[in-house]
C-alpha positions, 0 to 999 in steps of 0.5 A, a space after each residue: 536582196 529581199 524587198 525589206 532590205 537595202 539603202 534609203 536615203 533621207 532628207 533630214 529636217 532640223 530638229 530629229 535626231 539621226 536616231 529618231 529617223 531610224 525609230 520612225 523607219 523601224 515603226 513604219 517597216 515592222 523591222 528592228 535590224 535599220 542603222 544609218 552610217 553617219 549621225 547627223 546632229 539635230 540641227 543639221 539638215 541634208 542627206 542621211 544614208 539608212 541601212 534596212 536589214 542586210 545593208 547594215 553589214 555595209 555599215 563600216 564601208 559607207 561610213 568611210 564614203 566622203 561627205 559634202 557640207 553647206 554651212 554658214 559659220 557666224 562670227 563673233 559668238 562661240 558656243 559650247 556645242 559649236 552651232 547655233 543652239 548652244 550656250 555662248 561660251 565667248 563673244 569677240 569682236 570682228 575685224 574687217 577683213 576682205 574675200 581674197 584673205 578668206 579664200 586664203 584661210 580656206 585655202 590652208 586648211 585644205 589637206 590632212 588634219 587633225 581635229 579633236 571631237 567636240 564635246 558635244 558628239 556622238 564619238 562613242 567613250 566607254 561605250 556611251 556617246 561623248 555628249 552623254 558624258 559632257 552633259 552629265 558635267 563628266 567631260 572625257 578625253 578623246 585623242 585627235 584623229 587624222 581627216 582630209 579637207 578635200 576642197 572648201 568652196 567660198 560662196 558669200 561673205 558679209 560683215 558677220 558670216 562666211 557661207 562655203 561648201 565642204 567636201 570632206 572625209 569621213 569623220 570630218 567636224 564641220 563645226 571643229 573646222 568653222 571655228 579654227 577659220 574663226 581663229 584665223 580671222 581673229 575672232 570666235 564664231 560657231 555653224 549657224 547652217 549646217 546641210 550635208 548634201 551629198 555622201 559618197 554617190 547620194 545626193 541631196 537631189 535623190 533623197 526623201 522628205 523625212 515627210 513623205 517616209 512618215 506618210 508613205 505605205 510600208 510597200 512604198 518605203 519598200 521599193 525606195 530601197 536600193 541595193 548599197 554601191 560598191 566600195 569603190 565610192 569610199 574613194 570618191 571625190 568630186 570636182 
């Protein structure tokens, strides 16, 4: 594979969007045939995987790889896009609860599901992002699609929030999920954090800075590069 081709991945801040990092990449290698697979919302963090020239053919593939989330989901507030910059929506109040009862909400949502995309998602509508429409006041109808909750990890509670982890398949909606958990404790409540931490064999741990690509030379971002993995890690799950 040439030198100006292969997978980089990038520890995306909060605040630019996945496309955003993908225009800084074009800029700074000269080369217009990057992608990434899988969008990260702008106030998500964590690992983005971008496809520089021929690995752009492994974009359907990689999309399928399974994810890992950390988030923080506050209760009591619901907003229109689901996290903590959107507008409020509903406030309900919280109930005491205690940590055994939410191990067994996250327990129950395990599994296949289906979840309806947000409103305020990058699911392409007649050939226009879903949140292009919702912002233009002209909301479409998606149809529920078919994910799987490997495993939610409960790591801390308090009164307002729950902090887990969530390994997941592809198109998975972490904010979908984190209000019908709210649902279930009898309130409302959004992502408060979001961080992917893992996609497939990338981890967080391996990733680069979106700093460091902004600073470093064409031919360092070039031996960052490596050559996609095989297939078999759509399949991967984690223990």
């Amino acid at each position: 594979m040439p030198d100006s081709e292969g997978v980089l991945v990038v520890n995306k801040p909060q605040g630019p969007t996945s496309h955003d990092v993908v225009d800084q990449l074009r800029r700074r290698l000269g080369i217009r045939r990057i992608g990434h697979a899988g969008t990260l919302d702008p106030i998500a963090e964590g690992v983005l995987v971008v496809l520089v020239g021929r690995a752009t053919q492994c974009q359907r593939d990689i999309q399928t790889y399974p994810k890992r989330y950390e988030t923080v989901i506050r209760l009591g507030r619901q907003t229109d896009t689901g996290d903590a910059w959107g507008q409020t929506i509903s406030t309900a109040t919280v109930a005491a609860w205690d940590r055994a009862h939410v191990e067994e909400i996250l327990r129950s949502l395990t599994g296949p599901l289906f979840q309806t995309p947000p409103p305020f998602s990058a699911v392409k509508v007649r050939g226009r992002p879903l949140y292009w429409w919702t912002r233009r006041g002209m909301p479409q109808s998606v149809s529920p699609r078919r994910v799987e909750i490997f495993q939610i990890v409960l790591h801390e509670t308090t009164t307002q929030t729950i902090r887990c982890r969530v390994d997941c398949s592809s198109g998975t909606y972490v904010r979908t999920l984190a209000e019908v958990i709210a649902q279930r404790l009898g309130t409302v409540g959004h992502v408060a954090q979001l961080t992917r931490t893992a996609v497939g064999p990338w981890t967080l741990d391996a990733a680069h800075p979106l700093s460091w690509i902004q600073q470093a030379a064409p031919d360092e971002l070039r031996a960052a590069l490596r050559i996609p993995q095989p297939s078999a890690h759509a399949r991967h799950h984690w223990s």
